[in-house]
C-alpha positions in Angstrom: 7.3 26.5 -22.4 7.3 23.0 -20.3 4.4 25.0 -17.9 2.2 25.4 -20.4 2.1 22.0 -21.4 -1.3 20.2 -21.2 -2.0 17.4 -19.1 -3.0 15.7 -21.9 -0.1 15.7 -23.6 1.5 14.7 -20.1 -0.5 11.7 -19.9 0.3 10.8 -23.3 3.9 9.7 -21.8 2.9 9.0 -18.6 0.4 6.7 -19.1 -2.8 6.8 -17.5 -3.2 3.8 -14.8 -5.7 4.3 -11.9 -5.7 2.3 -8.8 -8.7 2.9 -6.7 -11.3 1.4 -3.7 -14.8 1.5 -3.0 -15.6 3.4 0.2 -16.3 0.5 2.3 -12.8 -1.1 2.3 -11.3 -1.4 5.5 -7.8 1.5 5.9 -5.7 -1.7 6.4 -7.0 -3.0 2.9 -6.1 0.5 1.2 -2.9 1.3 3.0 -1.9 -3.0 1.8 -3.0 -2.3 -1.9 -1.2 1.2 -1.7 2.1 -0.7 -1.0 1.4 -3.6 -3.4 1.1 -1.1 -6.0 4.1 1.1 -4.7 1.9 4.3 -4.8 1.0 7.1 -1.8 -2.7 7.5 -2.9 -5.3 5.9 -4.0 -8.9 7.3 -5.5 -12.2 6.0 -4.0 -15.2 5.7 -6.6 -18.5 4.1 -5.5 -21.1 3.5 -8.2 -18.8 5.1 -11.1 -18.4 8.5 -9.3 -14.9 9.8 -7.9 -16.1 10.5 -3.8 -12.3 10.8 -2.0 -8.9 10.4 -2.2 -7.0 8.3 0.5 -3.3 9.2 1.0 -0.5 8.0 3.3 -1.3 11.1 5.2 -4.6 10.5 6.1 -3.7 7.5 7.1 -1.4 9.1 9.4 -2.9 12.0 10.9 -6.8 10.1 10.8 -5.7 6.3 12.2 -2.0 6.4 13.6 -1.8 9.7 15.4 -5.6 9.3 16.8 -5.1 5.5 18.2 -7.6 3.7 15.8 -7.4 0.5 14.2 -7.1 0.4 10.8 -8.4 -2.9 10.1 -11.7 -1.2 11.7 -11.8 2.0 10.0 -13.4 2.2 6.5 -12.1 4.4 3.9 -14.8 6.6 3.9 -14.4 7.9 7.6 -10.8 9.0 6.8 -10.7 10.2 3.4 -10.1 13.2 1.4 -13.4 15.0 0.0 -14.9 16.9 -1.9 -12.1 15.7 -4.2 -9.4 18.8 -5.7 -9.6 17.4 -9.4 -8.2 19.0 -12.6 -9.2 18.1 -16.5 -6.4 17.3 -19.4 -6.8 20.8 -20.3 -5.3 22.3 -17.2 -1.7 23.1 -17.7 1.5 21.7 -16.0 1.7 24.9 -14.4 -1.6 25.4 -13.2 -1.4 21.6 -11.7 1.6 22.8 -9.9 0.0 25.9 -8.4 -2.9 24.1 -7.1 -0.7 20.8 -5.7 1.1 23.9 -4.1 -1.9 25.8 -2.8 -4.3 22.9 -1.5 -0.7 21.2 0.4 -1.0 17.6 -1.9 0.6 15.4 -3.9 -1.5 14.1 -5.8 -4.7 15.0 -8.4 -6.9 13.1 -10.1 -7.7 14.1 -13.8 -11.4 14.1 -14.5 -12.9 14.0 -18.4 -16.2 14.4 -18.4 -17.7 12.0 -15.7 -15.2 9.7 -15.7 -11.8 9.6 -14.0 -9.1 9.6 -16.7 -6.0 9.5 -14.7 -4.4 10.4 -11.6 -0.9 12.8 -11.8 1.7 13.4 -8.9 4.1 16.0 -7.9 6.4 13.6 -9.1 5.1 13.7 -12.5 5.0 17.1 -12.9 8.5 17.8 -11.9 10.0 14.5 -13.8 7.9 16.6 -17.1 9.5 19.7 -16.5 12.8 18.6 -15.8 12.6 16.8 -18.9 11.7 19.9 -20.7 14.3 22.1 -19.2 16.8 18.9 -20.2 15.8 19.2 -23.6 15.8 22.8 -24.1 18.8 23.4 -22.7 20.6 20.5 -25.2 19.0 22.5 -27.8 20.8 25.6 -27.0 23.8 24.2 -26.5 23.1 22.6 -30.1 22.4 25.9 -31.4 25.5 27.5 -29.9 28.3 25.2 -31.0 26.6 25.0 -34.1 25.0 21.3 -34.1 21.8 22.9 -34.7 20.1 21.6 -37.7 19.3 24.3 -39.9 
């Protein structure tokens, strides 16, 4: 079943790219390398450790909405933290239920110490989609009798 599909295997389509910032970074410099790599969130890490998420959303409801500046405001006064993380061993589903749960989009996937890769909603429902695609071109293999065996 597509839900109880590993993250590991997820990531072993999906690739694992991670685009990240160091706490200090002005919001301005985040929100410009967020839309130069056409993603919503980015991960901050200072000295190797994973210490916040920043999202379009903060960035919304910390800067816009409250009047600041965000070529004055650091990362680290609007970001997300203690980071929600999961590990290549949580399930598809269980990714879903906690993006669900904690209202995000996106999770960062933690092996060990280190930051492996960072999955979306997006991902997850592209995977099972795919799935569903798959098994359902099966059955219809299977019923017309296309099914090899």
């Amino acid at each position: 079943m597509q839900l109880a599909t590993t993250i590991r295997s997820l990531l072993k389509h999906k690739g694992r790219q991670i685009w990240s910032v160091p706490p200090g970074v002005s919001v301005y410099e985040a929100i410009e390398m967020m839309a130069h790599k056409q993603v919503g969130a980015l991960l901050v890490i200072a000295e190797d450790k994973l210490v916040g998420v920043i999202s379009e959303r903060d960035y919304a409801r910390k800067v816009i909405l409250k009047g600041k500046s965000s070529k004055d405001t650091q990362v680290s006064e609007i970001m997300s933290s203690p980071v929600i993380f999961v590990t290549p061993d949580h399930t598809v589903g269980d990714c879903m239920r906690i993006i669900t749960e904690n209202r995000i989009r996106h999770l960062p996937v933690v092996e060990g110490d280190k930051v492996a890769a960072v999955i979306s909603i997006g991902d997850l429902v592209n995977w099972i989609i795919s799935a569903q695609e798959a098994t359902i071109q099966h059955l219809e293999a299977y019923i017309t009798g296309a099914y090899p065996g």
